[in-house]
N, C-alpha and C positions, 0 to 999 in steps of 0.2 A: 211776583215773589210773595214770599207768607206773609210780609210786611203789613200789603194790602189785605190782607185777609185776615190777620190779627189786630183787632180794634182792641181798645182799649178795657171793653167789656170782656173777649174773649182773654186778654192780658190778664184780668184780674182771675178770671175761671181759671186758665189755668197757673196762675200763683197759685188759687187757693188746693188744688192738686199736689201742685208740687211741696205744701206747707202738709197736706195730708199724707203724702209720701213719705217724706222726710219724716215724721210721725212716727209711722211702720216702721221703719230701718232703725 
């Protein structure tokens, strides 16, 4: 599952996307 694949580091990469996203919009 992405569970395994999402650590904690990739958790925070992509907040910090989705905080740049929401930006744009």
């Amino acid at each position: 599952h992405f569970n395994k694949y999402l650590t904690r580091r990739r958790r925070i990469e992509i907040a910090h996307v989705l905080c740049l996203t929401e930006r744009q919009i």
